[in-house]
C-alpha positions, 0 to 999 in steps of 0.5 A: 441554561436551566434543563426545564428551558432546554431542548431534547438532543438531536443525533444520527444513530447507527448500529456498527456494521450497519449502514442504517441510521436514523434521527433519534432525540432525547433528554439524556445519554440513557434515553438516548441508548434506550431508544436506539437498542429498540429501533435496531432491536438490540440489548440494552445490557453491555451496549454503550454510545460513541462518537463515529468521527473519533470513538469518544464514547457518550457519557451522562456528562459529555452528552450536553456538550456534543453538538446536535446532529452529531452522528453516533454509534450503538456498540454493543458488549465486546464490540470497539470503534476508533472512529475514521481508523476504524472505517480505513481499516474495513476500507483496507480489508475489503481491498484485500480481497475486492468482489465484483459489488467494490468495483462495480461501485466504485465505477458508478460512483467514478462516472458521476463525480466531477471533483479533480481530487475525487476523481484521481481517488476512484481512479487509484482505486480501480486501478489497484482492485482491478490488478490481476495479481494472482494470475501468473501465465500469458493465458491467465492474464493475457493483457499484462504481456503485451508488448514482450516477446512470444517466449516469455510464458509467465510473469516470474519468468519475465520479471527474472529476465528484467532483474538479469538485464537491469543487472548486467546494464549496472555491470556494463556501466561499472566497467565502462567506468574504469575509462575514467580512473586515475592510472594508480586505481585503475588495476584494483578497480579492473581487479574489482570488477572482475570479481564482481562479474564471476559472482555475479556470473555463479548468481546468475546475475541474481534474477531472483530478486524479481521472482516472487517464486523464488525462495524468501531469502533470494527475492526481494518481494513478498510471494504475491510481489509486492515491492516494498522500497528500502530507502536511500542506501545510508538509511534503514528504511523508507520514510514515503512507504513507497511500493509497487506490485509489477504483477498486477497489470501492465501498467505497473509492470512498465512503471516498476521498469523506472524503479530504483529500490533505494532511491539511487537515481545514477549508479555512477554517484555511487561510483564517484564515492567509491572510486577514492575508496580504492586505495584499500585493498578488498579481498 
């Protein structure tokens, strides 16, 4: 279409960091930057104008091809935008640390919508921003011990009693397995067994795995306690990112109790596997 018959562009205009947009038309990418350092009172020199959805910066040729009312961003020099990425990345930022305005808004914005989706977002949202994490005794979050006994003072402390008994409960299984081993293993597996429970013993049962306390090469979480899952047992990593923080509240200290770190469902499958292995002596 000849330019004397075409119309100026439409677009929606935003400053970076700024939540202010405004209509704004023009014939060209450099009225179009003209006008929007004006309104936000901005140098012309160094700024430039991209695409908000993708980063895709705004050029003389491409200005013709970007549908009106496409919303834009004003950079100015040293200033990067990589589109949604960008605006995840200040979303996780401010998760961080939350202020009271992110979870005051994020409950307004919960009372009103009615999207299922929606809905179970906000939800999840709260939920993690509202985590007391850096609290560590019973007075400093007194909601996160309800339903433990009186002597358990502090989170640490408790988590390390749940890494001692889970621990001991996979110790019971193994031995009440040997009920089950054929006559000619059964003497190196109790011989295996017992080797297993005086290291375990001189460990202590290894409770500092669950101690973000504890020193960075005797736990397995992050000094906040954070969990992070460590795949099934035959692969590096975790492909689903799985984590948890039983820290946080109540509600993740339960849920992280059904936990298995390395998507091992029943210890005795490791067993089954292990059980032919016997007739290697180990020492």
């Amino acid at each position: 279409m000849s330019a004397v018959f075409r119309k100026p562009k439409t677009f929606r205009l935003r400053a970076l960091h700024s939540q202010r947009k405004f209509g704004v038309a023009g014939w060209s990418c450099s009225e179009v930057l003209q006008k929007g350092c004006r309104h936000f009172q901005l140098p012309v020199t160094g700024s430039r104008l991209c695409l908000y959805e993708d980063g895709t910066e705004l050029t003389g040729d491409y200005f013709w091809g970007v549908p009106d009312n496409s919303e834009l961003l004003l950079l100015t020099s040293g200033q990067t935008w990589q589109g949604y990425v960008s605006d995840i990345s200040r979303l996780l930022s401010a998760f961080h640390k939350p202020h009271a305005g992110l979870i005051q808004a994020a409950q307004q914005l919960l009372s009103d919508e009615q999207a299922p989706l929606r809905q179970k977002l906000l939800a999840d949202l709260l939920h993690t921003v509202s985590e007391n994490i850096a609290a560590e005794t019973r007075a400093e979050d007194p909601p996160w011990f309800e339903g433990l006994e009186s002597r358990f003072r502090s989170k640490s402390g408790y988590l390390r009693y749940s890494c001692e008994s889970r621990i001991r409960s996979y110790l019971r299984e193994v031995n009440s397995y040997a009920s089950v081993v054929g006559v000619e293993a059964r003497e190196e597996y109790s011989r295996i067994v017992d080797v297993m429970c005086r290291e375990l013993r001189a460990a202590q049962y290894n409770g500092s795995y669950f101690d973000r306390g504890a020193e960075a090469g005797g736990r397995l979480c992050s000094s906040e306690g954070w969990f992070c899952c460590q795949g099934p047992f035959d692969m590096d990593t975790c492909a689903s990112k799985h984590s948890i923080n039983p820290y946080g509240n109540r509600e993740s200290r339960v849920l992280f109790s059904t936990w298995n770190l390395d998507h091992i469902q029943r210890s005795s499958n490791a067993l089954q596997v292990a059980i032919p292995l016997l007739g290697t002596r180990w020492y």
